[in-house]
C-alpha positions in Angstrom: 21.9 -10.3 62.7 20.5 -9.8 58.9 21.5 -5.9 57.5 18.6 -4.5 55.4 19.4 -2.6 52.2 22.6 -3.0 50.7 22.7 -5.6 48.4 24.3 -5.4 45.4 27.0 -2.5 47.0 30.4 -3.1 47.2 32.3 -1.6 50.7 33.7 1.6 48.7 29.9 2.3 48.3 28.4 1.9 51.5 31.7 4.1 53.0 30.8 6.8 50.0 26.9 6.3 51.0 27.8 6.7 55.2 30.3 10.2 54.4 27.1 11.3 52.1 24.6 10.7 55.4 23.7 7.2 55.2 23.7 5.3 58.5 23.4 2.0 60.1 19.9 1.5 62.4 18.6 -1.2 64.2 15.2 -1.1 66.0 14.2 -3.1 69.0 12.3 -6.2 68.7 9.3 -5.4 71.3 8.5 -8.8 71.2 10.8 -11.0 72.6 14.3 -10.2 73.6 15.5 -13.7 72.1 15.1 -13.3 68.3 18.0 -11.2 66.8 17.3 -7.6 65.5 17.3 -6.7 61.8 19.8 -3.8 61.1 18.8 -1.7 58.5 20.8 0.6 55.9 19.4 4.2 55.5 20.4 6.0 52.4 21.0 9.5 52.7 18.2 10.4 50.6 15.6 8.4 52.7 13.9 8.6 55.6 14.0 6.1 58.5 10.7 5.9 59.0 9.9 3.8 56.1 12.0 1.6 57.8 10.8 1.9 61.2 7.2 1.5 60.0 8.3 -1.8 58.3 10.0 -3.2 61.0 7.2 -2.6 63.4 4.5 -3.6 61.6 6.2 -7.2 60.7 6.8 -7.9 64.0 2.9 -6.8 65.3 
């Protein structure tokens, strides 16, 4: 599995990010239940749509 959105931080970063309301999400891939799912990072400023509409509109 590939995680979205978090290069260039270290571990202390993504820890500080996650206790500040950043989370870990992965959406399902609709179209076949063989190819791995992308897990994406979501900042606590931002809103996991932007992700969601990204993910599903690759895979369509």
């Amino acid at each position: 599995m590939k995680t979205e959105n978090i290069e260039g931080l270290t571990l202390f970063e993504i820890n500080l990010l996650i206790q500040q309301g950043g989370r870990f999400v992965m959406f399902p891939n609709l179209m076949t239940k063989l190819k791995s799912s992308t897990i994406y990072f979501v900042r606590p400023e931002e809103k996991i749509i932007k992700y969601a509409l990204r993910h599903f509109l690759r895979i369509s």
